[in-house]
C-alpha positions in Angstrom: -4.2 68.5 -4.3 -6.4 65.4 -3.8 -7.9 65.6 -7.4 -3.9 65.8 -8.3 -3.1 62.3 -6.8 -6.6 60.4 -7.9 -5.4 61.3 -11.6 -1.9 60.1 -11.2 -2.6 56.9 -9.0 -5.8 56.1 -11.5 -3.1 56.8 -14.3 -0.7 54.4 -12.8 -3.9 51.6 -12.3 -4.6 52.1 -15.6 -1.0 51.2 -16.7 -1.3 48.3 -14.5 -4.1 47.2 -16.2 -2.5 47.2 -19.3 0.3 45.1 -18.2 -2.1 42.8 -17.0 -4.1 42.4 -20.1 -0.6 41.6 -21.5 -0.1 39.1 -19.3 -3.8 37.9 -20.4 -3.1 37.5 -23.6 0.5 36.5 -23.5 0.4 33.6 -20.8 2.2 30.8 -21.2 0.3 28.8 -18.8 -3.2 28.4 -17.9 -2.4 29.6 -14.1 -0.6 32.3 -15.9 -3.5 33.7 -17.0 -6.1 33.3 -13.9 -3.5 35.4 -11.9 -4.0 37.8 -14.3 -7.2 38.0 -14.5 -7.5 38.3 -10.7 -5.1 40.8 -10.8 -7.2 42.8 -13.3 -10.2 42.3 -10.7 -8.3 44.0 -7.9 -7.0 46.6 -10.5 -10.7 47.8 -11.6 -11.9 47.7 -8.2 -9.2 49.9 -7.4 -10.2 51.8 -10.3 -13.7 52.3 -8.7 -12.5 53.3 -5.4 -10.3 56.2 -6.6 -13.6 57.4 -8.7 -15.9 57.2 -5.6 -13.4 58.9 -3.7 -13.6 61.8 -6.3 -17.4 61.8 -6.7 -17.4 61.8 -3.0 -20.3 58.8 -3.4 -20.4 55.4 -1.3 -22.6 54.0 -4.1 -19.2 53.3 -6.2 -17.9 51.4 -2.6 -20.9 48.7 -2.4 -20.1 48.3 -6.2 -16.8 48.0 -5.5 -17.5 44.9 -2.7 -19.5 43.7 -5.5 -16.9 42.9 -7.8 -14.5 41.9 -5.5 -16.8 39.3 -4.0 -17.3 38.2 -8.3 -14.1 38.2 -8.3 -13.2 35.6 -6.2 -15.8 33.2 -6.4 -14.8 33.2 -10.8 -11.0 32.5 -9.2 -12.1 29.8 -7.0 -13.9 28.4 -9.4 -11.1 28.2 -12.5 -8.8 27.2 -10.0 -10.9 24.1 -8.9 -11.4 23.6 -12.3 -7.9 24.3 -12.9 -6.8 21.1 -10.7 -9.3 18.9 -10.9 -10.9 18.9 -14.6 -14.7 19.7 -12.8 -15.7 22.4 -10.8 -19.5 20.9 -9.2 -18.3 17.0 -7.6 
């Protein structure tokens, strides 16, 4: 039953992700576009937890951490360069 609902959740992350490379590409604005990208961040860290989960591994976990931490030090950073035209002062 658990394997059941890791391939239809990871089914539904994976049409997020889709969306969200939509929105990637698509953007009309700049800001558009970072929320998208940090949308797709949370999207393939989800992605990792459901596959940790079903290897029954904590490896995937710290990787996961790993990304999410990437993740919003490269949002911080476009959206400081975002408002002020230079992310190091």
């Amino acid at each position: 039953m658990l394997n059941l609902t890791i391939a239809i959740v990871a089914s539904f992350i994976c049409i997020a992700l889709i969306l969200n490379l939509w929105r990637l590409l698509k953007g009309s604005t700049l800001s558009e576009r970072i929320l998208a990208l940090d949308t797709m961040y949370i999207n393939a860290i989800a992605l990792i937890l459901l596959y940790g989960i079903y290897m029954r591994s904590a490896l995937y976990f710290e990787a996961a951490l790993l990304i999410a931490m990437l993740g919003f030090v490269s949002t911080a950073a476009l959206c400081k360069y975002l408002l002020r035209g230079d992310i190091i002062e």
